[in-house]
C-alpha positions in Angstrom: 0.0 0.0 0.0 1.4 3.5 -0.9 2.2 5.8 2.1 0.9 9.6 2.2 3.7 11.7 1.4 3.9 15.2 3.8 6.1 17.6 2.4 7.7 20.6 4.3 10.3 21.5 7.0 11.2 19.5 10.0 10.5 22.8 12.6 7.4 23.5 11.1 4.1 23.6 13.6 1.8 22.6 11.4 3.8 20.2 9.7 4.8 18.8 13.4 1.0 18.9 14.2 0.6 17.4 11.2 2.9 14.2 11.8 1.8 13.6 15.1 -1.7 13.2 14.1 -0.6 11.0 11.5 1.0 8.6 14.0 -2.1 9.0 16.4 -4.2 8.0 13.2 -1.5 4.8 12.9 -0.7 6.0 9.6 3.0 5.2 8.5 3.9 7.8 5.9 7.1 9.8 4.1 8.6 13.4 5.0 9.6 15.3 2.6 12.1 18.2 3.9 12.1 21.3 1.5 15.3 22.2 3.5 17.0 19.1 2.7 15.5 17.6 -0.9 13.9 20.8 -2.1 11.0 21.4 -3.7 9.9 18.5 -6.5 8.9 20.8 -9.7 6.5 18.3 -10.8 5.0 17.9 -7.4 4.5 21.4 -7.3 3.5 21.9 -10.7 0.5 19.0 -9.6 -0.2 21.5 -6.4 -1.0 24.8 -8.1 -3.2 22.8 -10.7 -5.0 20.8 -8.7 -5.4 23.2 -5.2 -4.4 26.3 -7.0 -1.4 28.8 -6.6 -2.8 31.2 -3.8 -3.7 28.1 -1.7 -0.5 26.9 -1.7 1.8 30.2 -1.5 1.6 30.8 2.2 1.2 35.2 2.4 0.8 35.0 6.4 4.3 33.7 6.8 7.6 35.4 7.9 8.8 34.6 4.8 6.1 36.1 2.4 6.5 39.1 4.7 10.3 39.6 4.5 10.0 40.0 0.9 10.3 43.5 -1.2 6.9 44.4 -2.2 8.2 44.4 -6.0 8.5 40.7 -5.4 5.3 40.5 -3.5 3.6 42.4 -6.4 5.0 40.1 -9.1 3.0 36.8 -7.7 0.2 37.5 -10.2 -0.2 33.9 -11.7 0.6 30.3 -11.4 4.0 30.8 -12.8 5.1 33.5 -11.4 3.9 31.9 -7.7 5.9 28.4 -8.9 9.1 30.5 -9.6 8.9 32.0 -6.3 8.4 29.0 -4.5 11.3 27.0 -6.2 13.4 29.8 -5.4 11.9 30.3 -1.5 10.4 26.6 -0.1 9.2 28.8 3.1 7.0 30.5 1.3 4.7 27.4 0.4 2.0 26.6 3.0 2.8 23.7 5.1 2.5 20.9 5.1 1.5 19.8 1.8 0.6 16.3 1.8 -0.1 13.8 -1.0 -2.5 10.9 -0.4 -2.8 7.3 -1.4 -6.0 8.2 -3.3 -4.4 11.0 -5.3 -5.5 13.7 -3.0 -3.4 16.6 -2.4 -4.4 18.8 0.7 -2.4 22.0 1.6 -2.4 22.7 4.8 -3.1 21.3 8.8 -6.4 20.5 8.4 -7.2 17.4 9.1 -11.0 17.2 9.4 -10.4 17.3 5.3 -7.7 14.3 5.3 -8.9 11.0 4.1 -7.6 9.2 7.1 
């Protein structure tokens, strides 16, 4: 059986939120750490298309906030949010996790995980 996949960085809250309740779920699953592997393009070309790009670039972070606002302002689009992201992991929201079923959830929300 495939294993959910989180995705994101080891000091994360919601990420660490995210793993326990994994465990307390029993579910045995893969991390991912952006700070370590980087960020899959692929993956994250299959996030913005199937959650969309302003789900998954993270604006409340420290990250988003440290920016310029000429950066800031250049997020218009899909693209321009993926080049950002690939450049700046911290700027996604966390954890992204990809499911068994082909779900992708962005995100510590698990009353919307298929557990």
């Amino acid at each position: 059986m495939k294993k959910p996949i989180v995705y994101g960085i080891p000091n994360c809250d919601s990420v660490k939120k995210a793993r326990v309740w994994l465990s307390e779920q029993g579910l045995d699953y893969d991390f991912h750490d952006f700070k370590k592997k980087g960020v899959p393009e692929a993956r994250l070309k299959h996030w913005l298309q199937a959650c969309g790009w302003e789900m998954v670039l993270n604006r409340k972070g420290t990250t988003w906030r440290q920016l310029d606002a000429a950066t800031q302002s250049a997020v218009t689009d899909a693209a321009s949010a993926g080049a950002l992201m690939l450049q700046q992991a911290s700027v996604i929201k966390r954890p992204v996790i990809d499911w068994p079923s082909g779900t992708t959830t962005v995100g510590y929300q698990p009353e919307k995980w298929p557990a």
